[in-house]
mmCIF file of the N, C-alpha and C atoms, coordinates in Angstrom:
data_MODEL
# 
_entry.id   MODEL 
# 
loop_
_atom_site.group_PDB 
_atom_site.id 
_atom_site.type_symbol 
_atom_site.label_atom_id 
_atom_site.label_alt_id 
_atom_site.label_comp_id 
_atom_site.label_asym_id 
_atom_site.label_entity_id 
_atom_site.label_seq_id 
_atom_site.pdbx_PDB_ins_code 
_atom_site.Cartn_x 
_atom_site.Cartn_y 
_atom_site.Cartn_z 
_atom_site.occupancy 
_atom_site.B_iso_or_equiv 
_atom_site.pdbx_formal_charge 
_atom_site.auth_seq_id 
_atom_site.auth_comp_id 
_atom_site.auth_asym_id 
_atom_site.auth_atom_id 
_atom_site.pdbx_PDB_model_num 
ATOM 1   N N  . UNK A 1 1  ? -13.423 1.127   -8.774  1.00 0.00 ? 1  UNK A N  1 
ATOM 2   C CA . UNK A 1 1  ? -12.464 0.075   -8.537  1.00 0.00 ? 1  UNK A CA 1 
ATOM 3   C C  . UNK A 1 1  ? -12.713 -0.496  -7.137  1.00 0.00 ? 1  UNK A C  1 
ATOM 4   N N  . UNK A 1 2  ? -12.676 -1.832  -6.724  1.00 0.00 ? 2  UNK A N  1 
ATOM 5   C CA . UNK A 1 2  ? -12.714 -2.639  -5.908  1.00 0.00 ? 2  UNK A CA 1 
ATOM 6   C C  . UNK A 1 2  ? -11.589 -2.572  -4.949  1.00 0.00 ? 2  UNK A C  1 
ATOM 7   N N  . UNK A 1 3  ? -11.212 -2.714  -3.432  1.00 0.00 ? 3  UNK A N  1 
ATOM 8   C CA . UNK A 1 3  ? -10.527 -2.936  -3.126  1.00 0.00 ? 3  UNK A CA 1 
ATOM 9   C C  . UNK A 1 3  ? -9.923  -4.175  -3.206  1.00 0.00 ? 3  UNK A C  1 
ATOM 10  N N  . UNK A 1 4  ? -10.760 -5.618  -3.666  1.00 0.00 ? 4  UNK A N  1 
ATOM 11  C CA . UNK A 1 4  ? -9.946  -6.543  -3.924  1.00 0.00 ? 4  UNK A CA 1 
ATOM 12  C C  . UNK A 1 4  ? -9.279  -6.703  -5.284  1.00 0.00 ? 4  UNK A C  1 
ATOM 13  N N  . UNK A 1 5  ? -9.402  -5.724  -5.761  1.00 0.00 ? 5  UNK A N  1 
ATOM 14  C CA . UNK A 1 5  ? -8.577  -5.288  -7.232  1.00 0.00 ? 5  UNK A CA 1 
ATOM 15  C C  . UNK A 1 5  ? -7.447  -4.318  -6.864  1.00 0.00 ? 5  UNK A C  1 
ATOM 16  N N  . UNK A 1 6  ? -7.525  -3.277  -6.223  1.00 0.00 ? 6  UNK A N  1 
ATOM 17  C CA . UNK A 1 6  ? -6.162  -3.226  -5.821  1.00 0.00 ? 6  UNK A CA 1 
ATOM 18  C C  . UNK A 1 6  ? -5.355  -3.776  -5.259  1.00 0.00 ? 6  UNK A C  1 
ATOM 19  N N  . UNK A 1 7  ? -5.744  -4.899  -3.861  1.00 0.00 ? 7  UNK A N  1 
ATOM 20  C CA . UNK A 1 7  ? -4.568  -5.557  -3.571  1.00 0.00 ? 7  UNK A CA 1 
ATOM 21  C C  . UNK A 1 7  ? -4.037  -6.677  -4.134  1.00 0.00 ? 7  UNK A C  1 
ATOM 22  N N  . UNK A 1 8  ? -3.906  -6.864  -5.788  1.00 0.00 ? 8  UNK A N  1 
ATOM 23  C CA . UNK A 1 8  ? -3.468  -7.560  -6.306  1.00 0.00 ? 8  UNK A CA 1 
ATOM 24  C C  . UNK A 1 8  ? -2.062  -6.462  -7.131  1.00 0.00 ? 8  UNK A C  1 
ATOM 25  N N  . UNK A 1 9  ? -2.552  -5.309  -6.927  1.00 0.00 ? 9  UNK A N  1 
ATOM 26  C CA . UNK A 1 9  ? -1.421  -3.962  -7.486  1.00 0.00 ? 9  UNK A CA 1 
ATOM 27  C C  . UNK A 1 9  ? -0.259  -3.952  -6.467  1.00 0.00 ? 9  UNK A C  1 
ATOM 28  N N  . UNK A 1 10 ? 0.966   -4.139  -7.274  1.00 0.00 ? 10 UNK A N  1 
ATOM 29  C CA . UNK A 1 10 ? 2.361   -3.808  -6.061  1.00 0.00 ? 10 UNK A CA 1 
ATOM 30  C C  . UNK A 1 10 ? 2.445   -2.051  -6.070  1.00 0.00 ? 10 UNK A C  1 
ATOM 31  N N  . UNK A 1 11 ? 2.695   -1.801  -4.457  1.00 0.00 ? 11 UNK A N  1 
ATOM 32  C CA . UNK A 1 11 ? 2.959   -0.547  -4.492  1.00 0.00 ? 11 UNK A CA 1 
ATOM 33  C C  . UNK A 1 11 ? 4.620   0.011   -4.653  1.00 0.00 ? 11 UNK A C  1 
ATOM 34  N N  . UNK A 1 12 ? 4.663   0.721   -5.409  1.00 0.00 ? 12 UNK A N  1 
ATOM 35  C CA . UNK A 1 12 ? 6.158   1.143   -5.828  1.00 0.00 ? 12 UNK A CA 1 
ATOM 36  C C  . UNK A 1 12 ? 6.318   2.574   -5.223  1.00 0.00 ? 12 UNK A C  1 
ATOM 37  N N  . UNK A 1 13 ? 7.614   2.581   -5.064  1.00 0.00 ? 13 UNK A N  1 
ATOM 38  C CA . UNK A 1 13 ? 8.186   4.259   -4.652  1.00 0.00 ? 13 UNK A CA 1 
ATOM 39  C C  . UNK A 1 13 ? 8.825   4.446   -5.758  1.00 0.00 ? 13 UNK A C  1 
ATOM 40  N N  . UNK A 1 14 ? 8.371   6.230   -6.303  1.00 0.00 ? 14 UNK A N  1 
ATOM 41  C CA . UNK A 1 14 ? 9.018   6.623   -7.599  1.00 0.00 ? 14 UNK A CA 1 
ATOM 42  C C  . UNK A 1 14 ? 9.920   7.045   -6.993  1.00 0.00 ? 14 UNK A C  1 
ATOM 43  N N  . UNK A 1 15 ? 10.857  7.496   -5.863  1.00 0.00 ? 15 UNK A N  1 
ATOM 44  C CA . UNK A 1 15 ? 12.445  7.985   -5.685  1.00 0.00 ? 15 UNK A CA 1 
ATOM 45  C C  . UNK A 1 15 ? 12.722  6.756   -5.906  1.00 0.00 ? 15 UNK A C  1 
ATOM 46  N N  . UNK A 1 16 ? 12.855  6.059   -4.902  1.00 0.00 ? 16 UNK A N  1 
ATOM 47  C CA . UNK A 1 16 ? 14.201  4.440   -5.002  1.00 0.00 ? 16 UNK A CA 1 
ATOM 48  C C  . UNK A 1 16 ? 13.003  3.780   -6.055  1.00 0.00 ? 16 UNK A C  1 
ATOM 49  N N  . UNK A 1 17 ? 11.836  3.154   -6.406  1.00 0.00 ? 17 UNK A N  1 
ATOM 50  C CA . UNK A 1 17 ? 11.923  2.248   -7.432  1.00 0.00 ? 17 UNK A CA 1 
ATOM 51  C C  . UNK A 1 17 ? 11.622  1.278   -6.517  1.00 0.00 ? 17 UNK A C  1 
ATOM 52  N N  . UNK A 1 18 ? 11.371  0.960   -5.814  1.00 0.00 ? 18 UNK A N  1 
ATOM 53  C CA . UNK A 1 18 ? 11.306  0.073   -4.849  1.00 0.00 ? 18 UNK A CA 1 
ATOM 54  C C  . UNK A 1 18 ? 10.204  -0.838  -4.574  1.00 0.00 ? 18 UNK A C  1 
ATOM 55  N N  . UNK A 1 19 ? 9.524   -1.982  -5.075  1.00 0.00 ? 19 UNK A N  1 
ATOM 56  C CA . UNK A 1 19 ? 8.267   -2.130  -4.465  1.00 0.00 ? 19 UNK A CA 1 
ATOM 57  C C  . UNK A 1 19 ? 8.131   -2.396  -3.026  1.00 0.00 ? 19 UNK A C  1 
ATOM 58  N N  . UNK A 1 20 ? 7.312   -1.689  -2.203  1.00 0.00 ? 20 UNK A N  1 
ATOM 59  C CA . UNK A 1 20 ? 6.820   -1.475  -1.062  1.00 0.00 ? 20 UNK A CA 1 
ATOM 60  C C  . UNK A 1 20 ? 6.259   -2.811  -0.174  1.00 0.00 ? 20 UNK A C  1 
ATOM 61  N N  . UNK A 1 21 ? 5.251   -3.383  -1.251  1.00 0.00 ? 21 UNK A N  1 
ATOM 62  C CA . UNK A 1 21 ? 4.426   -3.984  -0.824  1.00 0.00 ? 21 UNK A CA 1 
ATOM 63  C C  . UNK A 1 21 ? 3.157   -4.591  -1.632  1.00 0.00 ? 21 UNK A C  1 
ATOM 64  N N  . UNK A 1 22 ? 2.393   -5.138  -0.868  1.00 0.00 ? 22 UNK A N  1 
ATOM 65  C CA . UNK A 1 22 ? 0.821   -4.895  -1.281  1.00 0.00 ? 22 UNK A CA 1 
ATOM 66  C C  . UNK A 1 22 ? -0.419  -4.283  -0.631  1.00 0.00 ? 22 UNK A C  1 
ATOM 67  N N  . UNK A 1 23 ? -1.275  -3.710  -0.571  1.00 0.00 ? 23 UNK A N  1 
ATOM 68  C CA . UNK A 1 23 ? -2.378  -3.383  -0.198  1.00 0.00 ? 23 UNK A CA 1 
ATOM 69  C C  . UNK A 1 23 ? -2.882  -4.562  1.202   1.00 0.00 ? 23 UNK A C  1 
ATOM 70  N N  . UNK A 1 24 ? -3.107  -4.471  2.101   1.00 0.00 ? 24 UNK A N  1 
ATOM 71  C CA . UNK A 1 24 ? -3.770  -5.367  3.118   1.00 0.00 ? 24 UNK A CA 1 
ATOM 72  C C  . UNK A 1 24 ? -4.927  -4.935  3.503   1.00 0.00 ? 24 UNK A C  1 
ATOM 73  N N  . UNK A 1 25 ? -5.205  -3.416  3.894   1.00 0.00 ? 25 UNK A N  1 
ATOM 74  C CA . UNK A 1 25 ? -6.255  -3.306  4.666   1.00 0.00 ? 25 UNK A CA 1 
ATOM 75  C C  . UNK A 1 25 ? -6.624  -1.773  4.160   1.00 0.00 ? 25 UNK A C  1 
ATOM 76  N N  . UNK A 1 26 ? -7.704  -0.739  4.255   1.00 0.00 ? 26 UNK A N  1 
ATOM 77  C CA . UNK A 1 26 ? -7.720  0.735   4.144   1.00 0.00 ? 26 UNK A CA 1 
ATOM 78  C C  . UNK A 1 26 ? -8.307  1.206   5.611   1.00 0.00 ? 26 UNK A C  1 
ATOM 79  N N  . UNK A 1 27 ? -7.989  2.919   5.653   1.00 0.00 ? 27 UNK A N  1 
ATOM 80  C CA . UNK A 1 27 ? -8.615  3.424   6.797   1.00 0.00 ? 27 UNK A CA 1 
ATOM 81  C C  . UNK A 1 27 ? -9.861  4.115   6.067   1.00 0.00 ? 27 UNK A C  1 
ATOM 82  N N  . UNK A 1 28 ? -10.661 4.276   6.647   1.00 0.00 ? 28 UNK A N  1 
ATOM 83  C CA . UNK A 1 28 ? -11.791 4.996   6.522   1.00 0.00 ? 28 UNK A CA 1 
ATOM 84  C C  . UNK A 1 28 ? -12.365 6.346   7.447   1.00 0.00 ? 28 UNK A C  1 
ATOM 85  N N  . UNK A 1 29 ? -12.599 7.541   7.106   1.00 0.00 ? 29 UNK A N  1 
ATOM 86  C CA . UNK A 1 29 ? -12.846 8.365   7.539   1.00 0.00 ? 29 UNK A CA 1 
ATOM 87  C C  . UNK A 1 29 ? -14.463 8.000   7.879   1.00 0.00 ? 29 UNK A C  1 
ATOM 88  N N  . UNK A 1 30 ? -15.271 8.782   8.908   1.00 0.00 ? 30 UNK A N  1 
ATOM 89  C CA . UNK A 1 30 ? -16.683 8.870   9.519   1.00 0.00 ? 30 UNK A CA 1 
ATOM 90  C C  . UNK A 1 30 ? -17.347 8.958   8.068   1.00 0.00 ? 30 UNK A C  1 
ATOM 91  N N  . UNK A 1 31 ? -17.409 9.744   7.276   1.00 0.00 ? 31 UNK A N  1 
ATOM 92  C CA . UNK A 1 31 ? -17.710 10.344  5.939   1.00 0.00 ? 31 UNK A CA 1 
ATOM 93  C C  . UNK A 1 31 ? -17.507 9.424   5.251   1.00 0.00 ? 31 UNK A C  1 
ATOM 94  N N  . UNK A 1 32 ? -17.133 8.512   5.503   1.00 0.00 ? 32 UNK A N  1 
ATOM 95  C CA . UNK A 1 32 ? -16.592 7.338   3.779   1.00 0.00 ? 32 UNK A CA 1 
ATOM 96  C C  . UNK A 1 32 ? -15.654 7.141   3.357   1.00 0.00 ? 32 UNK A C  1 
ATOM 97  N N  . UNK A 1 33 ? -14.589 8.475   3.585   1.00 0.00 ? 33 UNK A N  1 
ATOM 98  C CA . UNK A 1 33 ? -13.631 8.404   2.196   1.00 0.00 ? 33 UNK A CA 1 
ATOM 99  C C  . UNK A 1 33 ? -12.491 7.453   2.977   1.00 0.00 ? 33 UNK A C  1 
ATOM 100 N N  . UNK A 1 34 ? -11.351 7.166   2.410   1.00 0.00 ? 34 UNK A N  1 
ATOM 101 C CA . UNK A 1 34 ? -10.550 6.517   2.355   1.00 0.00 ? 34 UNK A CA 1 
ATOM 102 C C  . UNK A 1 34 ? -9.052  7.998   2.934   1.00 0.00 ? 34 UNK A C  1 
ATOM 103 N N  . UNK A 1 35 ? -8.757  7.388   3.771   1.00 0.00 ? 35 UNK A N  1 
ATOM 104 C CA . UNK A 1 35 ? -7.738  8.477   4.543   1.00 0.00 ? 35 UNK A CA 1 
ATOM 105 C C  . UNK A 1 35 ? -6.534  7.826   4.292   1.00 0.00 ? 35 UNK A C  1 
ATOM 106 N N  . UNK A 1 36 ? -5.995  6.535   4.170   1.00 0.00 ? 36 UNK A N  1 
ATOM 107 C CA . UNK A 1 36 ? -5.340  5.870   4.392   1.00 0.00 ? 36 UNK A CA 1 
ATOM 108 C C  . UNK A 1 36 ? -5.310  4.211   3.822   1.00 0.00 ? 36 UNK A C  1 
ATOM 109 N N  . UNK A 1 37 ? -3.819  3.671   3.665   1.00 0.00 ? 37 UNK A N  1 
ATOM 110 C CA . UNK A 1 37 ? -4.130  2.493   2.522   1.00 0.00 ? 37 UNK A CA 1 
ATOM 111 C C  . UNK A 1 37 ? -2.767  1.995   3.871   1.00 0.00 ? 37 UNK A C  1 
ATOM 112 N N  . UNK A 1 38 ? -2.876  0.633   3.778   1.00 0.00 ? 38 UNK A N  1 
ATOM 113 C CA . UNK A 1 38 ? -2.133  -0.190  5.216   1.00 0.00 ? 38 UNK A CA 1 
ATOM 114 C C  . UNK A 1 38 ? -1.425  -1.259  4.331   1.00 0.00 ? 38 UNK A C  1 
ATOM 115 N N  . UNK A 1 39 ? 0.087   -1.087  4.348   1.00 0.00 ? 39 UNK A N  1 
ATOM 116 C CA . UNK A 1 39 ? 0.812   -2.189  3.264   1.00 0.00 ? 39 UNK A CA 1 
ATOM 117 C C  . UNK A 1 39 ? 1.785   -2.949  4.410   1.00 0.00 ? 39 UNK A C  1 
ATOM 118 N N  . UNK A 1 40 ? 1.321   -4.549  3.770   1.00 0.00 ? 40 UNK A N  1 
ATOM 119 C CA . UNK A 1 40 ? 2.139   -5.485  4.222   1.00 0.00 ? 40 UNK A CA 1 
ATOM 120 C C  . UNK A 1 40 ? 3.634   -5.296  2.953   1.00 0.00 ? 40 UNK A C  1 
ATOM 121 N N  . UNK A 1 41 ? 4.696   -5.185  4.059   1.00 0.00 ? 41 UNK A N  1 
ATOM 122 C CA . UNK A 1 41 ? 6.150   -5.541  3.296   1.00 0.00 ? 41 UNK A CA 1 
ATOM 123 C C  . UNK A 1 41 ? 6.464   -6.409  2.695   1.00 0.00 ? 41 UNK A C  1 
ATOM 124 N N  . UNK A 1 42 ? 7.397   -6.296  1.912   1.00 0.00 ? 42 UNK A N  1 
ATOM 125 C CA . UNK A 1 42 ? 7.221   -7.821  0.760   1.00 0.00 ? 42 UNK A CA 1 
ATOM 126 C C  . UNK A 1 42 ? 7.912   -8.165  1.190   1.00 0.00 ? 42 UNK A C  1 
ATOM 127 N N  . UNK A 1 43 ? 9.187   -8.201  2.469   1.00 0.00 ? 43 UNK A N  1 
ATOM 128 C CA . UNK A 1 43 ? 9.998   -9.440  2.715   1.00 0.00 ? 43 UNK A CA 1 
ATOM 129 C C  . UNK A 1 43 ? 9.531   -10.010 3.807   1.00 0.00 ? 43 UNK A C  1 
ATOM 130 N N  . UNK A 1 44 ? 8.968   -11.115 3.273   1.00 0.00 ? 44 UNK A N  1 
ATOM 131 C CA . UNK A 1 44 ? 7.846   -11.765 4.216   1.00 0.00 ? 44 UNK A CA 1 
ATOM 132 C C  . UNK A 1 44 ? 8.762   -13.241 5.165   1.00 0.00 ? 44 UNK A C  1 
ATOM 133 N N  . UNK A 1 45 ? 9.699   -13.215 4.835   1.00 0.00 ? 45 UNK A N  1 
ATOM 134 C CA . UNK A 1 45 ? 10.547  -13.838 5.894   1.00 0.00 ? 45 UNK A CA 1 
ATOM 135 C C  . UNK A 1 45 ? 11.058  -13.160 7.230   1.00 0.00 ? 45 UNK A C  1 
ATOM 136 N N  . UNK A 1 46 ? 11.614  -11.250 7.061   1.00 0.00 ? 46 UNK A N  1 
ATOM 137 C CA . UNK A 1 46 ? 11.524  -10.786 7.983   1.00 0.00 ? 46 UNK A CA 1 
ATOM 138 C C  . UNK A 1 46 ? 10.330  -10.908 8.848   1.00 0.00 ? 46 UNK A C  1 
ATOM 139 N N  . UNK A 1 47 ? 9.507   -10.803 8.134   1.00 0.00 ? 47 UNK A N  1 
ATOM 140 C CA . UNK A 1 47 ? 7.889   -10.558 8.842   1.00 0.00 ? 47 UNK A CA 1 
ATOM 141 C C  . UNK A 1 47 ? 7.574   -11.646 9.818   1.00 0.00 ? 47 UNK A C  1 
ATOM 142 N N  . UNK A 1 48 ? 8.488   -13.110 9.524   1.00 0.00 ? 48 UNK A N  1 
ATOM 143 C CA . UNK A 1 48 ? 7.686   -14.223 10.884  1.00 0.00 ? 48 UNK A CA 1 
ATOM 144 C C  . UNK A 1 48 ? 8.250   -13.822 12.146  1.00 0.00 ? 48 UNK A C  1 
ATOM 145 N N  . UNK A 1 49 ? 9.825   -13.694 11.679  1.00 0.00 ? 49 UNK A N  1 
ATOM 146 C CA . UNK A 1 49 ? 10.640  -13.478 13.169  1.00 0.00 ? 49 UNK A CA 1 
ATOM 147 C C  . UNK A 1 49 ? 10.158  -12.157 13.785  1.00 0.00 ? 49 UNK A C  1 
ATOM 148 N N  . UNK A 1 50 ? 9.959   -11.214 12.879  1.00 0.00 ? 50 UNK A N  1 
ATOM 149 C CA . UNK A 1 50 ? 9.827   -9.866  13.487  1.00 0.00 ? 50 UNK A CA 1 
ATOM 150 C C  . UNK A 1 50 ? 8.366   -9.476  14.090  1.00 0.00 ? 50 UNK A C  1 
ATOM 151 N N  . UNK A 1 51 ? 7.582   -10.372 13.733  1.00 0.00 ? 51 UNK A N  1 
ATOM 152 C CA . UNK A 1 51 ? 6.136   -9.729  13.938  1.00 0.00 ? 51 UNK A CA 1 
ATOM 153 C C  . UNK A 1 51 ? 5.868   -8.438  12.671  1.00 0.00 ? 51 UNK A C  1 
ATOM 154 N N  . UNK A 1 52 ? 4.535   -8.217  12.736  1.00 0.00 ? 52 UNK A N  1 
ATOM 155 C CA . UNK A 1 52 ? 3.810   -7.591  11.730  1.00 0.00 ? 52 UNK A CA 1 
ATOM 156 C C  . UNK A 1 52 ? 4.698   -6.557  11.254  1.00 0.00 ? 52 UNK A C  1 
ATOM 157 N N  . UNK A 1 53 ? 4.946   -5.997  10.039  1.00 0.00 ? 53 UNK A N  1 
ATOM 158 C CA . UNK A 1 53 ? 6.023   -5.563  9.821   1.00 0.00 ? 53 UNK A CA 1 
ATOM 159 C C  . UNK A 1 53 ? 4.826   -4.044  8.474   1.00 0.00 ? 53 UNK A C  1 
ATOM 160 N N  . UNK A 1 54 ? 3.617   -3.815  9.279   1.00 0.00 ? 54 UNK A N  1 
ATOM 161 C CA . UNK A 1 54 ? 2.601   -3.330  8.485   1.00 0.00 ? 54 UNK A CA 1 
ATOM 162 C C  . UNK A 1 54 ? 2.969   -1.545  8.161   1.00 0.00 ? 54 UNK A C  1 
ATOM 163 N N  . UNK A 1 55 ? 2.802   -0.819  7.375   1.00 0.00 ? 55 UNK A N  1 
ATOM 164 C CA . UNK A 1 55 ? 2.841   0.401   7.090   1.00 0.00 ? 55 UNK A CA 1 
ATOM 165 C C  . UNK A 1 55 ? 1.531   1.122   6.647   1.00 0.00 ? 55 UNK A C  1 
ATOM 166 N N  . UNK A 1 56 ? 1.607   2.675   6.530   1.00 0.00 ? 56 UNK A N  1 
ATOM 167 C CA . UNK A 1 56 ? 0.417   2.847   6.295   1.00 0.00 ? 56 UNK A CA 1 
ATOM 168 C C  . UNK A 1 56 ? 0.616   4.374   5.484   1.00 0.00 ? 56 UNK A C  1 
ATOM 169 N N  . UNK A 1 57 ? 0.195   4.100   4.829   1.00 0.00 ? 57 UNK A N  1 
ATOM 170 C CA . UNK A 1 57 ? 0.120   5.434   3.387   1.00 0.00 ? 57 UNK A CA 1 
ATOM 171 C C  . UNK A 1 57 ? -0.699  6.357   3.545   1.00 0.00 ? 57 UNK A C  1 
ATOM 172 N N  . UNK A 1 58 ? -0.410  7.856   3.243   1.00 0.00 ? 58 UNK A N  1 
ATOM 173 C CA . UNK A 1 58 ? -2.003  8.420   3.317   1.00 0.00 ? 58 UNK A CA 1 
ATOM 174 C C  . UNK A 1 58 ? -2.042  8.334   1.724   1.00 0.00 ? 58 UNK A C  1 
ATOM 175 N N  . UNK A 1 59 ? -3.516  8.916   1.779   1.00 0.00 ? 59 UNK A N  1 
ATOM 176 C CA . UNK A 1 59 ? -4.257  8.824   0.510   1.00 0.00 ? 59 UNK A CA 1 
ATOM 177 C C  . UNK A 1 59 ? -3.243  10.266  -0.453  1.00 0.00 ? 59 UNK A C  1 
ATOM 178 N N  . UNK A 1 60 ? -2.795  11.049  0.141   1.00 0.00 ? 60 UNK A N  1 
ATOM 179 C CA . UNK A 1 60 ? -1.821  12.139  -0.510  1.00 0.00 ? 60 UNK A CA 1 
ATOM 180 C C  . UNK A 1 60 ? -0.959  11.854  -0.977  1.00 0.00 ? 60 UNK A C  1 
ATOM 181 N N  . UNK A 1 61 ? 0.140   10.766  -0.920  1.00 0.00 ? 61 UNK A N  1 
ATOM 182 C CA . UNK A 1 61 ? 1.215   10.283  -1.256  1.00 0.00 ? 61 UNK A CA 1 
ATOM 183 C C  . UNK A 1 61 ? 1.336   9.382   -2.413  1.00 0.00 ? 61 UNK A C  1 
ATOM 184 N N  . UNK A 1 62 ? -0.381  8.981   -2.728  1.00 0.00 ? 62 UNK A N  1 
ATOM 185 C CA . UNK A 1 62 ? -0.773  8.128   -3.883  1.00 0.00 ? 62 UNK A CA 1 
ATOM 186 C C  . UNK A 1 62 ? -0.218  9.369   -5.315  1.00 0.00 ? 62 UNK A C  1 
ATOM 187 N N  . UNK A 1 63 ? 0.536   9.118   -6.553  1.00 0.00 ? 63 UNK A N  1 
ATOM 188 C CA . UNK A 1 63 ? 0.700   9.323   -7.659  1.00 0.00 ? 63 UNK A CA 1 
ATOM 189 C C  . UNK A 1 63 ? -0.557  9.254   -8.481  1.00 0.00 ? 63 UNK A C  1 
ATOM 190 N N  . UNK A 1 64 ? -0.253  7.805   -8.645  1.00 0.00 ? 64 UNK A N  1 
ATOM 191 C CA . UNK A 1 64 ? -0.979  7.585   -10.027 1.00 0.00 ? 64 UNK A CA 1 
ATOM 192 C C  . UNK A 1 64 ? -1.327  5.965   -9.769  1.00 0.00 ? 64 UNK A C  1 
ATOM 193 N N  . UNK A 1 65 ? -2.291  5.516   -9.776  1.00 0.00 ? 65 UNK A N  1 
ATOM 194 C CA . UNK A 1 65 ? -3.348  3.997   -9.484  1.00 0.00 ? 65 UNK A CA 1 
ATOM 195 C C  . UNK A 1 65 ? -2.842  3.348   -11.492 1.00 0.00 ? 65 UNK A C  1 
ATOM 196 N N  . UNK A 1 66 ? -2.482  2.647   -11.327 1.00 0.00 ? 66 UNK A N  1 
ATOM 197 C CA . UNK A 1 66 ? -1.838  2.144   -12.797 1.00 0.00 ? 66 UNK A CA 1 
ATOM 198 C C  . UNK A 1 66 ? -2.976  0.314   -13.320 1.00 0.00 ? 66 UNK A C  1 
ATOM 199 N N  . UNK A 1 67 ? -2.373  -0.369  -14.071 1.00 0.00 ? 67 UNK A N  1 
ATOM 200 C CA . UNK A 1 67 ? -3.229  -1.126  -14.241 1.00 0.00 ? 67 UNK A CA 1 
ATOM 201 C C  . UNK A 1 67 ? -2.664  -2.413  -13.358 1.00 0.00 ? 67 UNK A C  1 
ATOM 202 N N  . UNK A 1 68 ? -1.470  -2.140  -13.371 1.00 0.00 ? 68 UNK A N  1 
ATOM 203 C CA . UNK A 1 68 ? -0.467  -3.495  -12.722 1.00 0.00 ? 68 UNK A CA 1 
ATOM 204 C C  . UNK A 1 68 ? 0.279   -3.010  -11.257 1.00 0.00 ? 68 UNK A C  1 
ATOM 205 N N  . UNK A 1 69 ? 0.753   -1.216  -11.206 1.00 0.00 ? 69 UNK A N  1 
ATOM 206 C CA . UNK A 1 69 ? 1.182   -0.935  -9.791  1.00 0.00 ? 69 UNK A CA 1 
ATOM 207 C C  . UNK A 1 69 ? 0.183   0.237   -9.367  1.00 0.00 ? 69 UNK A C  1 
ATOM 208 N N  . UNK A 1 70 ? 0.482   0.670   -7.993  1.00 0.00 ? 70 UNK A N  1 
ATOM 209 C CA . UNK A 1 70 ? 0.063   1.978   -7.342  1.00 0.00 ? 70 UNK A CA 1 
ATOM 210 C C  . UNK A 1 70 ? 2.037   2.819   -7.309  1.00 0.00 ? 70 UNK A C  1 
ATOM 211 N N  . UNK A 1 71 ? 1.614   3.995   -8.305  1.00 0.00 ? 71 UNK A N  1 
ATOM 212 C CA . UNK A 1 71 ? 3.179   4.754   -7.525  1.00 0.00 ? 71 UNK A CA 1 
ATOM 213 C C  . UNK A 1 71 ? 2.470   5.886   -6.809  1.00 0.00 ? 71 UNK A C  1 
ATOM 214 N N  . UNK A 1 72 ? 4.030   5.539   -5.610  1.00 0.00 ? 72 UNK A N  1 
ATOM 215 C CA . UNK A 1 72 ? 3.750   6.515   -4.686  1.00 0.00 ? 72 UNK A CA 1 
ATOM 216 C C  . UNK A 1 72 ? 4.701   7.586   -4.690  1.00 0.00 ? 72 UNK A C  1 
ATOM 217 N N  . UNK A 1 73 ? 4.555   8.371   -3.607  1.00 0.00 ? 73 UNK A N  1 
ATOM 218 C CA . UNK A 1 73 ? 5.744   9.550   -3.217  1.00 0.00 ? 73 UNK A CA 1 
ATOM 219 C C  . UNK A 1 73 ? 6.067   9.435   -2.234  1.00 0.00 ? 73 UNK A C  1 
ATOM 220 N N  . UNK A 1 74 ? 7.003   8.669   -1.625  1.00 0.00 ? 74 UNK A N  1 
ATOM 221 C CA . UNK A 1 74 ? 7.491   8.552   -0.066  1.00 0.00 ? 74 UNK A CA 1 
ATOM 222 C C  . UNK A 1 74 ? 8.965   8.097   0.178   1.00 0.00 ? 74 UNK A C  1 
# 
């Protein structure tokens, strides 16, 4: 899978149900792998006044990669 195929996936929280976000950016470990996934918030009106309003997931908290969301555990 592509990363420009996931950030078309909303990320959801399975406690609240909540979508999170979308995918913006990943971290990368020396080795390759992927340590970390960086989500812009979806209320993107807070986001002008407030400045970058960015979060960042580790790769542990990922569930399950779906066809339409990412659920998480957070």
């Amino acid at each position: 899978m592509r990363l420009s195929e996931l950030q078309l996936k909303d990320i959801i929280s399975v406690k609240s149900g909540k979508c999170l976000g979308k995918i913006i950016d990943v971290e990368i470990n020396n080795e390759g792998f992927i340590t970390g996934i960086y989500i812009e918030e979806k209320n993107m009106f807070r986001n002008i006044f407030k400045g970058s309003n960015d979060s960042i997931l580790k790769i542990s908290e990922i569930i399950k990669i779906g066809e339409d969301v990412i659920l998480v555990n957070i």
